[in-house]
Structures are given as C-alpha cells and as structure tokens.
N, C-alpha and C positions, 0 to 999 in steps of 0.2 A: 145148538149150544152143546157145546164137549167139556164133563170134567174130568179132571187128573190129577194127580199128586205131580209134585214138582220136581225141577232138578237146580242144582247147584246156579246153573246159566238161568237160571227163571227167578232168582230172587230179588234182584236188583226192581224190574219190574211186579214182582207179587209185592213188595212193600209200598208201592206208589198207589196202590189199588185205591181208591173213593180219598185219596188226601192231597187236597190244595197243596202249590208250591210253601205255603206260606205256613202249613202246617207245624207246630212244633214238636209233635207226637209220632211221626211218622217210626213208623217197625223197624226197630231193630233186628231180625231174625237170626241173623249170626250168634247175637249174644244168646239166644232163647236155643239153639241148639246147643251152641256148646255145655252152657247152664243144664243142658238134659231136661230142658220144659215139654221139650217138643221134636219132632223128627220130620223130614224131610216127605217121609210116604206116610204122616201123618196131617199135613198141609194140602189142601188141595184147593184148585184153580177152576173157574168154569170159564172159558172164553168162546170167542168167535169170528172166523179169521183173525186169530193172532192177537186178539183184544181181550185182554182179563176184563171181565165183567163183575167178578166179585170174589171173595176168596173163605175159607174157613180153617183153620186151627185148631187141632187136636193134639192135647198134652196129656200125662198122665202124672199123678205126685208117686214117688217112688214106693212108699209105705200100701197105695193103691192099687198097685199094676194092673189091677181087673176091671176097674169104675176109670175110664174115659170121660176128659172134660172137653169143653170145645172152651178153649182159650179166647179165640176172637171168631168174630164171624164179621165181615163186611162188605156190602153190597153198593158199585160205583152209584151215585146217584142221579146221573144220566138214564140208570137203567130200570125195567118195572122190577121190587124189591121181591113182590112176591110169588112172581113167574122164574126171576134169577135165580131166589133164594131160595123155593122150593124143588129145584130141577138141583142143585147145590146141593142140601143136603140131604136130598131123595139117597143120589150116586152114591155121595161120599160117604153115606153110612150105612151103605148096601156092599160098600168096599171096604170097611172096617170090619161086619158083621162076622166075617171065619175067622178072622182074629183071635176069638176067646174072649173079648169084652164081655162082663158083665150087664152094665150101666152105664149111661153119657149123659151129662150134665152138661148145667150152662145156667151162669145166672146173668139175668138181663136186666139191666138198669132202664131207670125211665130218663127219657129226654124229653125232646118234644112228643106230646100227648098220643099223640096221629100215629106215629113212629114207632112208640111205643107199643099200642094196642097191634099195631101190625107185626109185630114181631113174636107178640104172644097168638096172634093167630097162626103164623107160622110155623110154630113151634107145636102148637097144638095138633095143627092138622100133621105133624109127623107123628105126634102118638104120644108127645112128652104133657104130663102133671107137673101140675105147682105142687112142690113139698115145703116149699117155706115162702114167706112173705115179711121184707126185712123195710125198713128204712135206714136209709143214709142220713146221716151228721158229719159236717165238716166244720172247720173253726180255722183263722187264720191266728188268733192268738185267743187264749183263754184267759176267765175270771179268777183271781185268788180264792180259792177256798179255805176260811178260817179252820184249821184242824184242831189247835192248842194240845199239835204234840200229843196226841194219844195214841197212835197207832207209830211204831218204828219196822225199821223194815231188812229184811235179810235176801242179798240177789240169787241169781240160780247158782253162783259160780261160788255160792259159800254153802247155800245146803245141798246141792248135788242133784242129780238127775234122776231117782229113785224116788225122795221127798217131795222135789215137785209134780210129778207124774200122779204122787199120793195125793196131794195139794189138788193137783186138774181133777181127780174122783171125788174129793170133799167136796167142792164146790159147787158141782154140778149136780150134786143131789138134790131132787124137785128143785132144779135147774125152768126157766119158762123157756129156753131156747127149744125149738121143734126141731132142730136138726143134730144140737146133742140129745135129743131123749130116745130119737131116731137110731143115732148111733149107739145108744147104751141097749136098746131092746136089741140089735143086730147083734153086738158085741159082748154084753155084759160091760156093769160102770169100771171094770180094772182095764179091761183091754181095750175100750173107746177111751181113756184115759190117754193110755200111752200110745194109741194110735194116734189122736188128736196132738198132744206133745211132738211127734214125729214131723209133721204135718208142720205144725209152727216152723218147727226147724229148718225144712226147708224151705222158707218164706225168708227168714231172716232170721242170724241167730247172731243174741248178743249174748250176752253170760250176766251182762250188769246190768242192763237195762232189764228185765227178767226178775220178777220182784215178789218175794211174797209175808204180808203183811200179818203183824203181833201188835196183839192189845199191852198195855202196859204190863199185865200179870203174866205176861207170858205166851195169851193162850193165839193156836194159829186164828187170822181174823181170815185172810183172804187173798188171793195174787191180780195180779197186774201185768200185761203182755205187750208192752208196746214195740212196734216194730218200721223197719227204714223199706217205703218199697222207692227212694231216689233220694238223693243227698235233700232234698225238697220237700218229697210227701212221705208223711209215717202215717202210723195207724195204731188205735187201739185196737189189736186184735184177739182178745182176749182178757176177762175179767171176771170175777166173781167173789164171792161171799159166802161162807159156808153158813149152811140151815142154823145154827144156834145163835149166830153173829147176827142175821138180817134184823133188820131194822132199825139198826141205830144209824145208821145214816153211812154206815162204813164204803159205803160203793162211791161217796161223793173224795172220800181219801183218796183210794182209789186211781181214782180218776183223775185228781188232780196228779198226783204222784208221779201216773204214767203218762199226762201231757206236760207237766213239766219235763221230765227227762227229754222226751222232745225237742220242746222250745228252746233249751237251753245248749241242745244238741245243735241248732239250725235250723230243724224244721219248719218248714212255715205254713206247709197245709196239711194240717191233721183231721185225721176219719175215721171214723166210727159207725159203723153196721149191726142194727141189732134187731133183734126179731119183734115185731109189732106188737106184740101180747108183753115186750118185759118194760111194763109203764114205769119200775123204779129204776130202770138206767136211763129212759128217756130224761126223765125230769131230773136228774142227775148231770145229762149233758146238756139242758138247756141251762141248768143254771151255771155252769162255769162257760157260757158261752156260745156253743154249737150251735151249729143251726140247720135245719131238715133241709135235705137239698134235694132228694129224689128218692122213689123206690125202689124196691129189689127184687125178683121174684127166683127165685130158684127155681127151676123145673129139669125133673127126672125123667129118663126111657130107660125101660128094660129091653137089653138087649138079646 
C-alpha cells in the first residue's frame, strides 16, 4: 500500500472513495479548494494497483495556520479499517510534520458503536488525546418557547464587530465549555475572544442572524450564533449568557431566538454540539425539542 497527496486528474476518483452510487453526500472537493478549506498536497490517497483504499483531508481555518485539522478521513469498507487507516495516517502526518504545524485535530462523531470505538483506537494508537467530549442535538422543527417579550435584541450588523467580540469575552467567563477555557488559558479571555469570533466568520457570516440579547432595562443579557452550513442544515453554533444573567432561564430565549431565525429561513435540520458537563443548555435544547443523536469526541496531537 502507497500514500500520496493528490493531483488535479485524482479527484474525480478521491471523491468516490467508501460512497455508494446512491450516496447523497458524496465530496465536493472543488468547492473545499477554492473556499481555501483545504489544498491539494494537504489531501492524501493510500491505494494499491491503482485502487484508492481510503483517503484523508487536511484543512487549516485561516486565523490558525499553525493547528492543522483533518477535515474528513475515510476508509473504503471493503478494506480492513485499521490496517488502511493506520498505514494512512502513519505517512501522512510523517509528511505534514516539516511543515511547521503545531497541532492536528479531528473530531469524531459516533455512529455505529463498533465503528466508533475503532476509530478512537486508531487515533489513539497515533499519539492523539481526548480534549473535549461533546454531544450532538438535532431537531427538524422546534417547540415555542413562551418568552413574554423580555429579552429584545440587537444583530452584529447594528453593534459592530468590536462589541460583539466584547460580548464573546462576557459570556464565556466561567464558561463550562473545555475547549473555550482551553482557549482562554492559551490566549487570554480578549484574544480567544476574537480569535473565536474569527473562526465563526469563516464558517458563515451573517450580520443579522448574529444576535445579542438585552433585558428590558437595558442591561447586556447574552448572544446567539446561528449559522447556514447548506441551504438545509444550520446550526447553533455559538451561545451564551453572561455570569450576572445566568439563571433565569435566559439561554431558553436564546435558543429559541437563534432556531427560529433558522426555521423561518428554511432550514430544516438544525444542530447543536455542546460540551457534556454544560447540563443548563442540554435541558434547554430538550425542551424546545432537540434530541441527542450522537457523540463527539475531540482529540488533539502535538506536532
């Protein structure tokens, strides 16, 4: 078995890798270059006589350029996953290594069980830790949540990109998320702030959907992030409540706020990933609806 990075004439074939004709999801990679997700001698192939056996994807977010993610990893299922898939990314990240990478990531959803555990063994036996452990919420339509109009709201595109970035370091003070407290000890809470604001932006940026919420007296309550990743699926990705606020129920506004703007957008599969330990947004997305569909596991290498 031989890996390599790709060429232009290899893509037609690297997106067909482990997907059914009848696949609806099948790789776009055209789009993912030109978007700048992803590069050509960041893609690489492992085949055998002329037969891609599996493939893997390395992106970087631009605000990052030193922490490497592996965007997709896929392994045909004709073939053993963990003979493929450790020979995979043994190469490929023995060929990234003089790069200057810092860090590669990769978060891996759970599917079937089996599947699952085997991919976190894979991962592991290359060297990479769990630094977060998340669960997924999806919802095809949500519950109304009675507000009675206390909380009004102002988008990004009327307080400006200074304020909100203020707004992301409010809110995440004694934050439960492990991957922003992570970022604030690396960074300090100003500059994982606006790194994190960055970061959004290149996911999807709206200016009005982009939301952050006042009590009737005025005072800031908390923002709302919802975002388009297909005319289809959005996502909440991004919410919170500043330390004075918590507890009156304001992450249930929230919430509602940012799946409506959705729903009424079009979307019709909305999700939500949040870190295992934050139990007041869990019960907050069961009650307008959502429902647990899988886990998350984030895991890190140092390069």
């Amino acid at each position: 078995m031989k890996v390599r990075t790709i060429n232009l004439e290899d893509v037609a074939q690297f997106e067909q890798i482990g997907m059914g004709a009848d696949n609806k999801s099948i790789l776009n990679l055209n789009k993912w270059l030109d978007a700048g997700r992803t590069k050509l001698e960041w893609c690489f192939v492992i085949e055998e006589e002329g037969q891609f056996l599996g493939r893997v994807i390395y992106g970087i977010f631009e605000e990052q350029p030193y922490d490497l993610k592996i965007w997709q990893i896929k392994i045909d299922t004709a073939y053993d996953l963990l003979e493929v898939g450790n020979k995979l990314l043994t190469d490929s990240i023995m060929a990234l290594k003089p790069k200057g990478f810092r860090t590669l990531e990769y978060h891996l959803y759970s599917t079937a069980s089996e599947v699952f555990e085997t991919y976190q063994y894979l991962f592991k036996k290359q060297g990479f830790h769990i630094v977060q452990e998340k669960k997924s919420y999806e919802a095809n339509q949500v519950h109304h949540v009675e507000t009675a109009k206390r909380l009004y709201y102002k988008t990004m595109q009327e307080v400006g990109e200074e304020a909100f970035i203020d707004a992301i370091e409010m809110v995440t003070e004694g934050t439960l998320d492990r991957e922003d407290l992570a970022s604030i000890m690396s960074y300090g809470s100003k500059q994982a702030a606006a790194l994190y604001y960055q970061l959004l932006k290149e996911i999807d940026f709206n200016e009005t959907w982009w939301r952050m919420a006042y009590n009737l007296t005025g005072e800031f309550v908390g923002l709302v992030v919802p975002q388009k990743f297909s005319e289809t699926r959005g996502a909440i990705n991004y919410i919170g409540v500043t330390p004075a606020q918590r507890g009156n129920g304001y992450i249930n506004d929230l919430l509602w706020e940012g799946s409506r703007l959705m729903t009424e957008d079009g979307i019709q599969s909305l999700i939500a990933d949040i870190d295992v330990q934050n139990h007041p947004l869990e019960k907050a997305l069961e009650l307008l609806g959502y429902q647990y569909k899988r886990s998350l596991l984030t895991l890190k290498l140092d390069l």
